[in-house]
N, C-alpha and C positions, 0 to 999 in steps of 0.2 A: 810189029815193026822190029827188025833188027836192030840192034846194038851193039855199036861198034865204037872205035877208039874215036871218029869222027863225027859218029850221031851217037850221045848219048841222053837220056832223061835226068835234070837238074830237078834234086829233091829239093830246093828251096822253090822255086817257080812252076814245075812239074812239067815243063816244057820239053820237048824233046830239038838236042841242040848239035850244031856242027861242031861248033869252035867252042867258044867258052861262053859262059855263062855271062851276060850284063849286068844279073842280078849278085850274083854271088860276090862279081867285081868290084859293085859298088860298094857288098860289105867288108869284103877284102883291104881296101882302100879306107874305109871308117876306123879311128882311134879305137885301139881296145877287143876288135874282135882278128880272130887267127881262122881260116875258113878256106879249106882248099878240098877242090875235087880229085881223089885219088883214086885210082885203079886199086880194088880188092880181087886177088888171086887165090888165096886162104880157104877162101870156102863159096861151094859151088851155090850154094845154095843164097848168095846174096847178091844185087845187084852188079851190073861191071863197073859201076863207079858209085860212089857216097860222098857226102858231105862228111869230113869233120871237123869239129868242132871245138877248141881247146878249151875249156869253160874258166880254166886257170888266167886267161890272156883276156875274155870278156870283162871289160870295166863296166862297173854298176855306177860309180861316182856318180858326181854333178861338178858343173863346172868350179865350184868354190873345192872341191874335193868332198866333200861330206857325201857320208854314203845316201844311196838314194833309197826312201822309205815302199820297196815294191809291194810291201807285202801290204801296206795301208792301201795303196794304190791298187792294187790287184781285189782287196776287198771293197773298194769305195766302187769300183766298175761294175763287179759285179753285184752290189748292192744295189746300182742307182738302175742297172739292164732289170733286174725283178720288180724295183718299186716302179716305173713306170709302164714296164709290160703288161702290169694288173690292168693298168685303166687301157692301154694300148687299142686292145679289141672291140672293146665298145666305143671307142673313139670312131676305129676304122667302119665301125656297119651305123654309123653319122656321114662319114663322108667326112670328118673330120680327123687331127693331126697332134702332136702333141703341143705345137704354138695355141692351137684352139682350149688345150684343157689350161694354157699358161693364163692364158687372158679370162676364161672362167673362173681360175683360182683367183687371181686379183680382185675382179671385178666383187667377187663374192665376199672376200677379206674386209674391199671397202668399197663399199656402192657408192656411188657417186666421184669414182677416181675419175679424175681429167687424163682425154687422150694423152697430152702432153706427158702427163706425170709416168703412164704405162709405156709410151716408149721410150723414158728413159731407165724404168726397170728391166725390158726387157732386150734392148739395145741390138732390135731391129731398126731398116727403114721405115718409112711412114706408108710405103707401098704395100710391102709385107703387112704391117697390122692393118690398114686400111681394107683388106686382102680379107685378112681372119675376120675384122668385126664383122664387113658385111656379110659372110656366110653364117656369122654367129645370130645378126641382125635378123637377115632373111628366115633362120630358121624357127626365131620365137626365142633363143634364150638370152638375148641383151638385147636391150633397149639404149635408146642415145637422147641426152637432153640438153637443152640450153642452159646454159650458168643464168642464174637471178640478178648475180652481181655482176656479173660479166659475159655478154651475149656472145663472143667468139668462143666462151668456154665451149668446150662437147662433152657433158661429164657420163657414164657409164654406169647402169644400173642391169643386175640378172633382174630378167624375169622368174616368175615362179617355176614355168618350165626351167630354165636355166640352172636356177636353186636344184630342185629335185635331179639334174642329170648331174650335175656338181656332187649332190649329195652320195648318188650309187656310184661315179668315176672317185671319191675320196674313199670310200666304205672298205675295200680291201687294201691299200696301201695303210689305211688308219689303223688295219689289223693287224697288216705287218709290223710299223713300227712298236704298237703297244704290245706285241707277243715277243718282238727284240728287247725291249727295254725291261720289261717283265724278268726277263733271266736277267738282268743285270741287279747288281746289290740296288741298295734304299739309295735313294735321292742320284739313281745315276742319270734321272732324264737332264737334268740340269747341266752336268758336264758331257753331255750328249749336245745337246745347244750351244755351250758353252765352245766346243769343238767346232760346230759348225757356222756358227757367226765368227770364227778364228780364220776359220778359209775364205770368208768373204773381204774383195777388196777393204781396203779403209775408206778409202771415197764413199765407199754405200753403208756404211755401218749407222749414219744420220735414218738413213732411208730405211734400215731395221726397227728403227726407234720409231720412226713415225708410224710406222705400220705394226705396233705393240710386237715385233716376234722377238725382243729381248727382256722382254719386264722381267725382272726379278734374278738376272744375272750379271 
């Protein structure tokens, strides 16, 4: 395809365009970023048009002004895309989903949680989880039973099967973390936790407690 002053390929969208970019515009128009399509003449060997990009003009802020922490950010994504891709595969040749290993974790943590109690951990609908248990149900690895005290309860127990596939979807994220914290100095698991019960609302910090994942911090 030709390229011309009227069709040309937008390196942000990769589209091939008459007029002007919608995308480019929009970031044109955003606080902080400087972003225009120029004609380069300089050298043959580059495209007829580029992006650039003034990196000086891009604001990193946050709205209070304080700089924003990318570099945390950028390793927490890529941290959380590896710890759950381990289990990922063997989820998928289930038929199953990463809500599925959410509700096996719980349920395994503390057998006998009430429906009630897991959807307000994990703050789906009641359709969504209604969804996941009965596939979990159907398949052998949770069970559902009546409260003793209370017959509306539904309370949640793995099966053995359940246990056992729980056991082999934790077995390599368990090796990540303890092969991460390993390189860190003496007693860094604690401000490891300590870190991560910080990033959890406050609302849910009771709900850590009940479920022991802060004893001893």
């Amino acid at each position: 395809m030709v390229i011309s002053r009227k069709n040309y390929r937008c390196r942000l969208c990769g589209l091939f365009l008459r007029r002007s970019c919608p995308t480019s515009k929009a970031l044109a128009n955003h606080k902080g970023w400087g972003i225009s399509h120029q004609r380069r003449s300089d050298r043959k060997t580059m495209a007829a048009y580029e992006i650039n990009v003034n990196k000086a003009d891009i604001n990193y802020a946050g709205p209070d002004g304080e700089a924003l922490p990318l570099d945390v950010m950028g390793l927490f994504f890529f941290a959380y895309r590896d710890f759950t891709g381990d289990a990922d595969a063997m989820l998928g040749h289930q038929g199953f989903g990463r809500a599925h290993h959410r509700v096996l974790y719980f349920v395994c943590l503390r057998p006998g949680m009430p429906v009630a109690d897991l959807l307000d951990i994990l703050k789906i609908t009641k359709q969504s989880l209604a969804r996941v248990l009965r596939q979990l149900i159907d398949h052998g690895y949770v069970e559902q039973k009546t409260g003793r005290s209370d017959r509306r309860q539904r309370l949640l127990f793995a099966t053995d099967k359940g246990r056992e596939f729980f056991a082999t979807l934790s077995a390599t994220q368990a090796s990540r973390i303890n092969a991460a914290i390993a390189s860190l100095p003496a007693d860094s698991r604690k401000t490891v936790a300590r870190f991560l019960a910080g990033m959890v609302d406050p609302a849910d910090r009771a709900t850590l407690e009940r479920l022991n994942l802060t004893i001893g911090l």
